[in-house]
N, CA, C and O atoms as a DFTB+ gen file, in Angstrom:
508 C
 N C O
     1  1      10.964     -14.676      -7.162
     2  2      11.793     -14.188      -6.073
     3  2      11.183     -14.655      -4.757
     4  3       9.990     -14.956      -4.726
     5  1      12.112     -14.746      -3.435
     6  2      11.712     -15.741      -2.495
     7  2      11.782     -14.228      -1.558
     8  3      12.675     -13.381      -1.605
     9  1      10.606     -14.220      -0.765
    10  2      10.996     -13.791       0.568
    11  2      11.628     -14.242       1.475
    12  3      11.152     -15.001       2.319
    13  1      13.006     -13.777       1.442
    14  2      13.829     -14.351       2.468
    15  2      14.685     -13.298       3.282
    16  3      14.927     -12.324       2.569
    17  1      15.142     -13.206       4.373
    18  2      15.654     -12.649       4.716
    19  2      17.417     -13.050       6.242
    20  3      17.656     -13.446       7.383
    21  1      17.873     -12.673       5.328
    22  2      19.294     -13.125       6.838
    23  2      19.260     -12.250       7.597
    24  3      18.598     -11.221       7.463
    25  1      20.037     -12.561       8.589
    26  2      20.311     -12.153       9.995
    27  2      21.052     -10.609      10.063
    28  3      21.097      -9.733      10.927
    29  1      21.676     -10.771       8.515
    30  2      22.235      -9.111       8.581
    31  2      21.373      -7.578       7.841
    32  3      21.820      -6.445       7.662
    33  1      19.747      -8.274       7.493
    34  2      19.336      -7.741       6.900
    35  2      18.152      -6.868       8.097
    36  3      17.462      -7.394       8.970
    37  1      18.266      -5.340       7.710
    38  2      17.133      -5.213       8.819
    39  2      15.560      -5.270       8.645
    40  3      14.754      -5.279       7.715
    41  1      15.551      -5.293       9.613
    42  2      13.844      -6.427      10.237
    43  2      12.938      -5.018      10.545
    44  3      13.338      -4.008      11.123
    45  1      11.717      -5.252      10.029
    46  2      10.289      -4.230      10.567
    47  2      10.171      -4.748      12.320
    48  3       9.876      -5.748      12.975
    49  1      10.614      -3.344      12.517
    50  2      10.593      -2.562      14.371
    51  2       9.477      -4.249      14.396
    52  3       8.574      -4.529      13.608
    53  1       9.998      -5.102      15.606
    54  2       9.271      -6.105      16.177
    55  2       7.530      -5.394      16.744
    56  3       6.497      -5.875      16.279
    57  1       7.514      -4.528      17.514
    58  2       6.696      -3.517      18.095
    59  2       5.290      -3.650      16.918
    60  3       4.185      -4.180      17.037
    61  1       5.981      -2.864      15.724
    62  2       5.134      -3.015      14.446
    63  2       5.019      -4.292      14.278
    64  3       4.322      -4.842      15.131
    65  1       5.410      -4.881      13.565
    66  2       4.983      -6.413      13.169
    67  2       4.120      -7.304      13.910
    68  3       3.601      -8.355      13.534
    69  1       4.017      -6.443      15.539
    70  2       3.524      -7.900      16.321
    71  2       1.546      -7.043      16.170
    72  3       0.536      -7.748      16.153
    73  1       1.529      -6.008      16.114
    74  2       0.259      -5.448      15.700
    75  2      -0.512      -5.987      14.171
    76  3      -1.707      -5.909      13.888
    77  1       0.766      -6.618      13.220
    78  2       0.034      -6.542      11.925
    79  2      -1.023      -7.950      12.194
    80  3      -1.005      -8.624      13.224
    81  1      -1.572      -8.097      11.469
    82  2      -2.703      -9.159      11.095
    83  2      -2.409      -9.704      10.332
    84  3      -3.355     -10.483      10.449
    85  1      -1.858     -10.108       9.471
    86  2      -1.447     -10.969       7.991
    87  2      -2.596     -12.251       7.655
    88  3      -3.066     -13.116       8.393
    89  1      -2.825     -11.919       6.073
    90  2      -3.807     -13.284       5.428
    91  2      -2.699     -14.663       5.720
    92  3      -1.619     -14.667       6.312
    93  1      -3.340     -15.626       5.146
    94  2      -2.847     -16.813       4.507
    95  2      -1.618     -16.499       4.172
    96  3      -0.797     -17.230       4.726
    97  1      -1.080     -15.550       3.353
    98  2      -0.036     -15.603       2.525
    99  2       0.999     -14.689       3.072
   100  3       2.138     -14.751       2.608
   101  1       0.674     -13.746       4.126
   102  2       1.776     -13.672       4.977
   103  2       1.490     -11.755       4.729
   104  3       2.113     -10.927       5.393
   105  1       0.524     -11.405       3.740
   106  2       0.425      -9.913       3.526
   107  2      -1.040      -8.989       4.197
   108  3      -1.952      -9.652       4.692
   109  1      -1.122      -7.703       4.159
   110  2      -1.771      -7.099       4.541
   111  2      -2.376      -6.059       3.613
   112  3      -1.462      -5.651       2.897
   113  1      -3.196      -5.624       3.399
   114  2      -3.792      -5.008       2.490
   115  2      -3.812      -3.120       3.264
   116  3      -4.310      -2.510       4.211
   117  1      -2.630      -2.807       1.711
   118  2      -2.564      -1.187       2.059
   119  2      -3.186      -0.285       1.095
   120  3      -2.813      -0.043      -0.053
   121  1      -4.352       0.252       1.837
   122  2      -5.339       1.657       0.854
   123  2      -4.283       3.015       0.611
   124  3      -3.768       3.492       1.623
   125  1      -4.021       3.524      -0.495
   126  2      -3.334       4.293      -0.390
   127  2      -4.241       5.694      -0.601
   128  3      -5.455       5.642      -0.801
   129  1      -3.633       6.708      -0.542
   130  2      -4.897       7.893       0.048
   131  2      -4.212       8.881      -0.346
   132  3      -3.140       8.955       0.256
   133  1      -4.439       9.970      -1.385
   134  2      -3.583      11.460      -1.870
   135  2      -3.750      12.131      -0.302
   136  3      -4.896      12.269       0.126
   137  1      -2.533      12.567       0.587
   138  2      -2.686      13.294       1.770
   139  2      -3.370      14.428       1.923
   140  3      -3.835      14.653       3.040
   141  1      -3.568      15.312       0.929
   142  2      -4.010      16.501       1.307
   143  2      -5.586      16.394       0.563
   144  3      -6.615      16.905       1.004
   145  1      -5.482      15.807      -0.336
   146  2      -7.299      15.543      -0.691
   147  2      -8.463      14.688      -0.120
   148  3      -9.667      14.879       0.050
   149  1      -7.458      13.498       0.140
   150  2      -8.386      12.229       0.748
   151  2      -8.605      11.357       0.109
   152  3      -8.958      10.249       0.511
   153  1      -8.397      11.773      -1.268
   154  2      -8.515      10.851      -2.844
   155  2      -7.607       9.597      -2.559
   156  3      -6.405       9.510      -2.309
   157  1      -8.976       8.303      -2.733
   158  2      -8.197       6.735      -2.568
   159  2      -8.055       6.752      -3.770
   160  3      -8.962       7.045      -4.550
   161  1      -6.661       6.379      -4.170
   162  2      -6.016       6.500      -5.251
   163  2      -5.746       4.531      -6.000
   164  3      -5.926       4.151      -7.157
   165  1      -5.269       3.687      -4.743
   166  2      -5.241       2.512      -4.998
   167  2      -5.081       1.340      -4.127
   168  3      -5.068       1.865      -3.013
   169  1      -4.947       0.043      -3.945
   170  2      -5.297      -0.684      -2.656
   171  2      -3.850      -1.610      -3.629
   172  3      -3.837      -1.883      -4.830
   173  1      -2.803      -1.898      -2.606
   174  2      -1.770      -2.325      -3.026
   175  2      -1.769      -3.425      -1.851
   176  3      -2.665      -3.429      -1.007
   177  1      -0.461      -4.583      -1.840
   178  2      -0.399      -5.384      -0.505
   179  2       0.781      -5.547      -0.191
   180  3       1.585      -5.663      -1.116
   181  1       1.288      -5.613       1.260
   182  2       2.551      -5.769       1.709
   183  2       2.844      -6.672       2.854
   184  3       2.102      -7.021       3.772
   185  1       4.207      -7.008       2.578
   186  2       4.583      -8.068       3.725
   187  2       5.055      -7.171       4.402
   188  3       4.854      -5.973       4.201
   189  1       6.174      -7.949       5.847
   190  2       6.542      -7.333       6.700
   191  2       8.144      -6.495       5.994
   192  3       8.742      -5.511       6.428
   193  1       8.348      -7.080       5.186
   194  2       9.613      -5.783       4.400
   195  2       8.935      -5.140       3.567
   196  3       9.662      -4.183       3.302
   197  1       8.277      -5.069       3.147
   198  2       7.254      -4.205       1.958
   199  2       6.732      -2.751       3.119
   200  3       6.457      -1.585       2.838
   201  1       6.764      -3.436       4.379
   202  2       6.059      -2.483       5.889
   203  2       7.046      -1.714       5.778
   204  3       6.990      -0.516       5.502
   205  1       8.340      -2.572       6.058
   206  2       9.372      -2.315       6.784
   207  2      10.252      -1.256       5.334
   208  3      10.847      -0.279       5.787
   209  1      10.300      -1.348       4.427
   210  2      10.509      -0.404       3.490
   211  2       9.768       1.113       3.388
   212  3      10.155       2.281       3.369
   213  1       8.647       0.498       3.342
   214  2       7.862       1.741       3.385
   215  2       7.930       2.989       4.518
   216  3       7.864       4.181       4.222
   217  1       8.093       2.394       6.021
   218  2       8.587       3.060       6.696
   219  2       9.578       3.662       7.350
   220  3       9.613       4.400       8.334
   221  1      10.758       3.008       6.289
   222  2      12.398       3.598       6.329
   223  2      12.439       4.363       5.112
   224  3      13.016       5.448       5.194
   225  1      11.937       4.022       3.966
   226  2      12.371       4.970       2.831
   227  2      11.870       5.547       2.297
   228  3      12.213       5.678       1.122
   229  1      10.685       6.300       2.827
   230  2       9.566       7.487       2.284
   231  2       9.063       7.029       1.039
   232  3       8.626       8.000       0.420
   233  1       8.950       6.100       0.479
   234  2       8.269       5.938      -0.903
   235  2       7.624       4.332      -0.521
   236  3       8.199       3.540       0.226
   237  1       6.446       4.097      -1.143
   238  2       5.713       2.976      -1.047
   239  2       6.366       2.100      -1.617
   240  3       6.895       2.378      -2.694
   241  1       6.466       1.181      -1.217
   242  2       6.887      -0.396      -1.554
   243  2       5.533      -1.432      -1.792
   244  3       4.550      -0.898      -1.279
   245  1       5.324      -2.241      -2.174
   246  2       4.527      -3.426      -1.982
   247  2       4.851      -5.158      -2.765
   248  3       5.298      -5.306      -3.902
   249  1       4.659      -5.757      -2.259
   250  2       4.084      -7.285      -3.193
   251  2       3.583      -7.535      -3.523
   252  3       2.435      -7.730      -3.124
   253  1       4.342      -7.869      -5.207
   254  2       3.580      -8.129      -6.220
   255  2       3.161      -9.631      -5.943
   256  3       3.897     -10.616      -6.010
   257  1       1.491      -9.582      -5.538
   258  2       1.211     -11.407      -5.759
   259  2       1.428     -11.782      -6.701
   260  3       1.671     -12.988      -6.647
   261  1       1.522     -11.119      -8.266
   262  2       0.819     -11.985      -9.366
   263  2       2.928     -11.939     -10.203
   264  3       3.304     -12.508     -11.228
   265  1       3.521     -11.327      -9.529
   266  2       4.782     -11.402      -9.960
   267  2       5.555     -11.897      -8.979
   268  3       6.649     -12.118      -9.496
   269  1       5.580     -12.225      -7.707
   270  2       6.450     -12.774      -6.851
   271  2       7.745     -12.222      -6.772
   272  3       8.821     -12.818      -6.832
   273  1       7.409     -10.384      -6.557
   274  2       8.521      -9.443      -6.055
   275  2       8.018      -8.370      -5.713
   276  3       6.805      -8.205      -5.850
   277  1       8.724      -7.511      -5.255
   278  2       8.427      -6.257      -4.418
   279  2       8.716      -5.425      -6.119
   280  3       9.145      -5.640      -7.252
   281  1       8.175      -4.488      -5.329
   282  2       7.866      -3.211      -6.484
   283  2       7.768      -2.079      -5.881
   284  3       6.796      -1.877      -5.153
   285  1       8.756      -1.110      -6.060
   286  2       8.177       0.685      -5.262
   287  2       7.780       1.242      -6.685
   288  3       8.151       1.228      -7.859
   289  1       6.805       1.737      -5.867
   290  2       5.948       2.113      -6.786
   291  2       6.529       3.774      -7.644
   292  3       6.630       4.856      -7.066
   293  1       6.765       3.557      -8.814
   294  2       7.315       5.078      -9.794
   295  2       8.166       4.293     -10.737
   296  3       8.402       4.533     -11.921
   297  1       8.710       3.006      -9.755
   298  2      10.922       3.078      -9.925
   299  2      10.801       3.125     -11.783
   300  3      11.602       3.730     -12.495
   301  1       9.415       2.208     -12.365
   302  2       9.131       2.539     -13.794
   303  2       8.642       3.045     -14.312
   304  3       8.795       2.709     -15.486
   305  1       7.812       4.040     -14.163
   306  2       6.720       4.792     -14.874
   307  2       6.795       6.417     -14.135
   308  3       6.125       7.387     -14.488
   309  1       7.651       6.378     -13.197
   310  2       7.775       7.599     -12.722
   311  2       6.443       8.043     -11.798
   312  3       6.212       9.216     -11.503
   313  1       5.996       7.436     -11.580
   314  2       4.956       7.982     -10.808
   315  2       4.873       7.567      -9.269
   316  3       4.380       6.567      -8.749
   317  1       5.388       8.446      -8.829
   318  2       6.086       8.134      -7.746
   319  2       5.307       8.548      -6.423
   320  3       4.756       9.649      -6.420
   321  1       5.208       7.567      -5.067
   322  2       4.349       8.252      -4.468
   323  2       5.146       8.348      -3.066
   324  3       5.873       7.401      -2.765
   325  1       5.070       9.125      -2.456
   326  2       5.929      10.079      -1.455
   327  2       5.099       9.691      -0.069
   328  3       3.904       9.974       0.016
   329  1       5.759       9.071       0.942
   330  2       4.801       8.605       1.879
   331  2       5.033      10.182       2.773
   332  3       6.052      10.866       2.876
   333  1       3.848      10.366       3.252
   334  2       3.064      11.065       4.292
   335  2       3.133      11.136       5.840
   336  3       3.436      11.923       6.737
   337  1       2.551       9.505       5.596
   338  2       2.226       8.952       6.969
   339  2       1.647       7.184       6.401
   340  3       1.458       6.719       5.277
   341  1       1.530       6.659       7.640
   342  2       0.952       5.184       7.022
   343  2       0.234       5.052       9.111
   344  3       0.707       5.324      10.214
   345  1      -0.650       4.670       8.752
   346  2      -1.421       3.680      10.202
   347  2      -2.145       2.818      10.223
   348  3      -2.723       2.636       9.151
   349  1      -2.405       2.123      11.057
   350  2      -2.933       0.641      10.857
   351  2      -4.308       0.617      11.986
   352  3      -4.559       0.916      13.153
   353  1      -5.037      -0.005      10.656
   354  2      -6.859       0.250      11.517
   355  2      -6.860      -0.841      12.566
   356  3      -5.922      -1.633      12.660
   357  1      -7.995      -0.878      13.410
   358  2      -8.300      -1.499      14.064
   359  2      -7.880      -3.028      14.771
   360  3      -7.512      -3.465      15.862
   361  1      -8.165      -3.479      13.519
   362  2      -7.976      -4.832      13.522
   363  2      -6.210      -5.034      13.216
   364  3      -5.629      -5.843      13.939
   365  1      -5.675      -4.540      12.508
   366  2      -4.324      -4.618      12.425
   367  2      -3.798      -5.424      11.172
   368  3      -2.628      -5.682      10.891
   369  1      -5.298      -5.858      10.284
   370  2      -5.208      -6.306       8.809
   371  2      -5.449      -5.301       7.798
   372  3      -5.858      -5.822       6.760
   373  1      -5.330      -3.925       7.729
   374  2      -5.240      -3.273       6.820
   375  2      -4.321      -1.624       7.027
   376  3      -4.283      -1.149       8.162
   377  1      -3.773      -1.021       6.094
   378  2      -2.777       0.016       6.216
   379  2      -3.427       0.896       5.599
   380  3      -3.938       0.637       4.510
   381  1      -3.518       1.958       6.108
   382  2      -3.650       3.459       5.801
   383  2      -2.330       4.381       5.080
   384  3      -1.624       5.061       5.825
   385  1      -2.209       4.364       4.402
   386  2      -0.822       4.720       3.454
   387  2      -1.292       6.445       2.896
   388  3      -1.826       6.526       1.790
   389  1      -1.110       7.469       3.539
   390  2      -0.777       8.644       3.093
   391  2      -0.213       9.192       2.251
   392  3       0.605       9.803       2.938
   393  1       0.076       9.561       0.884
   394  2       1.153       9.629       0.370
   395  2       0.674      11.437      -0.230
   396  3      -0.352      12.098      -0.074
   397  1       2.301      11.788      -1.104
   398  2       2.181      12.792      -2.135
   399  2       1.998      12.383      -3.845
   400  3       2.897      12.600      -4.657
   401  1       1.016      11.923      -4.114
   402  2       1.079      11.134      -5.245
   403  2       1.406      12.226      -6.807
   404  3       0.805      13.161      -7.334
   405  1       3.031      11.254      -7.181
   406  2       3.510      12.145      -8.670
   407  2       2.808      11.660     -10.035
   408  3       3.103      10.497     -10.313
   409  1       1.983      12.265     -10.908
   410  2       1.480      11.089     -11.801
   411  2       0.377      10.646     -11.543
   412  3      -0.343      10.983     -10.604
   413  1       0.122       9.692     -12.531
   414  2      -1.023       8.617     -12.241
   415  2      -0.549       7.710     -10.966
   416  3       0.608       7.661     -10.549
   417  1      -1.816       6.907     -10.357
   418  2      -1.519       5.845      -9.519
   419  2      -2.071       4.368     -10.299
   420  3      -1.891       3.193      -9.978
   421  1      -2.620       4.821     -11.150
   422  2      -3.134       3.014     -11.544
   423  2      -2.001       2.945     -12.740
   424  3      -1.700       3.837     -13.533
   425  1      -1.577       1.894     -12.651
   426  2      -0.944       1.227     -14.109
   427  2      -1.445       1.292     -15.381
   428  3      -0.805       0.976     -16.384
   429  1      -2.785       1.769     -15.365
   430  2      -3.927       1.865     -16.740
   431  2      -3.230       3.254     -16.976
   432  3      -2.971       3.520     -18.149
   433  1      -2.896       4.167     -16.019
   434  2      -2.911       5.887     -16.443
   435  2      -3.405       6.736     -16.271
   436  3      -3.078       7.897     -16.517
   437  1      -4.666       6.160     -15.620
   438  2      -5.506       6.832     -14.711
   439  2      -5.229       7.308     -13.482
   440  3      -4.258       6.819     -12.904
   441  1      -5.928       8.242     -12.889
   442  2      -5.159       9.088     -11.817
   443  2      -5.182       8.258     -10.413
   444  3      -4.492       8.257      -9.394
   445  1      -6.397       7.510     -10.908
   446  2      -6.749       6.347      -9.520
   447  2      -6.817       5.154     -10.142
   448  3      -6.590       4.997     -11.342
   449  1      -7.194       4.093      -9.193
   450  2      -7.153       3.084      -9.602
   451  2      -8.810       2.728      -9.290
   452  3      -8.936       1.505      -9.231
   453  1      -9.950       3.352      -9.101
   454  2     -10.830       3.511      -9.381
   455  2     -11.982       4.388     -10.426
   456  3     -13.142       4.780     -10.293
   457  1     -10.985       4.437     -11.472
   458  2     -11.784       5.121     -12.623
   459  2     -12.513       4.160     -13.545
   460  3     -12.870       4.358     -14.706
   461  1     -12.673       2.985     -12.726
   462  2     -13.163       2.214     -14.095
   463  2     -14.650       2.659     -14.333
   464  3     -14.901       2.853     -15.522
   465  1     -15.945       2.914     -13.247
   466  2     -16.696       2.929     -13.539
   467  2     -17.373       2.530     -12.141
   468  3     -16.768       1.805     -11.352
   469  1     -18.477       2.963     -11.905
   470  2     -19.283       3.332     -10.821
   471  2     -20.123       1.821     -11.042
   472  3     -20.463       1.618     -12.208
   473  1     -20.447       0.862     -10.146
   474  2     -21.239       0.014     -10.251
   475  2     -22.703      -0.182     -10.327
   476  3     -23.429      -1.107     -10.694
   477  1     -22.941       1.355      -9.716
   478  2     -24.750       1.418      -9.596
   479  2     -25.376       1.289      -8.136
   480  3     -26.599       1.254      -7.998
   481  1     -24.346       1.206      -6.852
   482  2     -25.053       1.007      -5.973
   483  2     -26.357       2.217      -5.844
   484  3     -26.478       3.341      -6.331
   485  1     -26.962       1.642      -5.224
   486  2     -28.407       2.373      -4.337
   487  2     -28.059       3.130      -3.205
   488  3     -27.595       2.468      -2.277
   489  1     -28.173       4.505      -3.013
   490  2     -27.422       5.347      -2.400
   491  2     -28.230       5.456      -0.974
   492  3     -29.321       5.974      -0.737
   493  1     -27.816       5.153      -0.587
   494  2     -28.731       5.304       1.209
   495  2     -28.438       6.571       2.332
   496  3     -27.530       7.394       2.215
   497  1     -29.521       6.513       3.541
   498  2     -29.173       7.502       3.881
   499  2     -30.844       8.096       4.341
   500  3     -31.838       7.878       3.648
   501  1     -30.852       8.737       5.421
   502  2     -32.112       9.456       5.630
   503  2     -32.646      10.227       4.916
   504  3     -31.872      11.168       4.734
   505  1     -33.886      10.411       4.207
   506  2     -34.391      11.019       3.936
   507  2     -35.038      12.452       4.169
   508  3     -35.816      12.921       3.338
């Protein structure tokens, strides 16, 4: 599927878009975050309609790199995540995505998409 868009289709608020940062490939990297816990649940990526979805239709959208289409996230597995709020850090290359998360958030079934396993860092910090 092609990102394309005509003239009758609506466009992410100019305002927004001119803040985003975009890689190479035209996307931005969105952390998604359970709202009321804080729990990072999963790191998804979006273009400027993947933005522009997300902030008209209360449910997360993103692009699939490795499938070459958008995907809201539940529409198959039911696990559906309910936007909050969304803001954009600093730099304007990454999204803060708030949500009410229904379900698991990783595709494995897991509640996050960080359950695989702790790497071992060395924990720092004053003594």
């Amino acid at each position: 599927m092609t990102r394309v868009q005509t003239s009758a289709d609506p466009v992410l608020d100019p305002a927004v878009a001119a803040r985003l940062t975009r890689d190479a490939a035209g996307l931005v990297a969105a952390v998604v975050q359970q709202h009321d816990t804080g729990e990072v649940l999963m790191l998804g990526w979006m273009d400027d309609e993947a933005v522009r979805r997300t902030l008209s239709e209360g449910r997360v959208t993103f692009w699939s790199r490795s499938r070459r289409e958008y995907w809201r996230k539940g529409d198959t597995s039911g696990h559906v995540q309910y936007v909050r709020s969304v803001a954009l850090d600093c730099d304007g290359d990454a999204l803060l995505v708030r949500v009410d998360q229904v379900g698991a958030a990783c595709h494995t079934g897991d509640r996050t998409c960080f359950e695989a396993g702790d790497l071992g860092a060395v924990v720092g910090g004053p003594e």
